[in-house]
N, C-alpha and C positions, 0 to 999 in steps of 0.2 A: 472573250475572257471577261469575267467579272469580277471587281475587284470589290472587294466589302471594306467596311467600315475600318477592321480590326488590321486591315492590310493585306488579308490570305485574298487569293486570288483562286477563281473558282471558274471550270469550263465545263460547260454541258458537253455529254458527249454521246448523242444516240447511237452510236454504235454498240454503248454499253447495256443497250434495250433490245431485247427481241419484242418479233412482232408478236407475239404472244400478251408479251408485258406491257406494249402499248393498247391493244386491244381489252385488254382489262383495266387498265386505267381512263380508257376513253369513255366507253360503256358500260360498269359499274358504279352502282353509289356505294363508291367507296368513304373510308373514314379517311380520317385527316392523315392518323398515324399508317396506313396502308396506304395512302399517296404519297405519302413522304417518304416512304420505303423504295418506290420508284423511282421518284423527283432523284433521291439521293443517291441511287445508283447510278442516274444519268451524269452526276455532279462531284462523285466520289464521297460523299458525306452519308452519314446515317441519317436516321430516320430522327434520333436523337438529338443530333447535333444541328438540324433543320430547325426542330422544334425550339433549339434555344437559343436563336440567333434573332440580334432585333428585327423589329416586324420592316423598316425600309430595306433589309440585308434580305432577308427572304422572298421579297416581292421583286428584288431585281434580281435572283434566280426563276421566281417561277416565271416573271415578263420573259427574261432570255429563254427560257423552255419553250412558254406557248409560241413566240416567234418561231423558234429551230423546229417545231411541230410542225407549223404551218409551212415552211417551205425546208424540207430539211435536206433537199440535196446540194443548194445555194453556199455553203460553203465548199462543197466540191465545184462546182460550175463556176466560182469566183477564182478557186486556183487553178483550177486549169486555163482559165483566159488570164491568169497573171503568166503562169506557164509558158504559155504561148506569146505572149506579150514580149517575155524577157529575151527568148531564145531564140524569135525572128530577127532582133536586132542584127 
């Protein structure tokens, strides 16, 4: 969860991406305002409300994106070993 500047709190959530919409955003040169339309959809914000958010607010959405990119099943694989953790006791 990311919390911004203003107090809202903001979570990526690739599940809200198909592989479709990842693959087009990986591999096209895309504009700013057509990546921000994905970014936002991962994050629940518009494409708009990206665009008008200060520039250190927006960089700790897309940091938390391109990490959740890079390994994006690690918050499943974290709760299931809390999971597991809790309920052996």
């Amino acid at each position: 969860m990311i919390t911004l500047k203003s107090g809202k709190q903001v979570k990526i959530d690739l599940y809200a991406l198909t592989v479709a919409e990842i693959r087009e955003f990986l591999t096209a040169k895309k504009k700013d305002h057509e990546g921000d339309v994905i970014l936002g959809k991962a994050c629940g914000m518009t494409a708009d409300e990206l665009a008008a958010l200060p520039f250190p607010d927006y960089r700790k959405i897309t940091k938390e994106f391109w990490e959740r990119m890079s390994d994006p099943l690690k918050d499943e694989d974290d709760e299931k070993n809390s999971q597991s953790v809790s309920t052996s006791g």
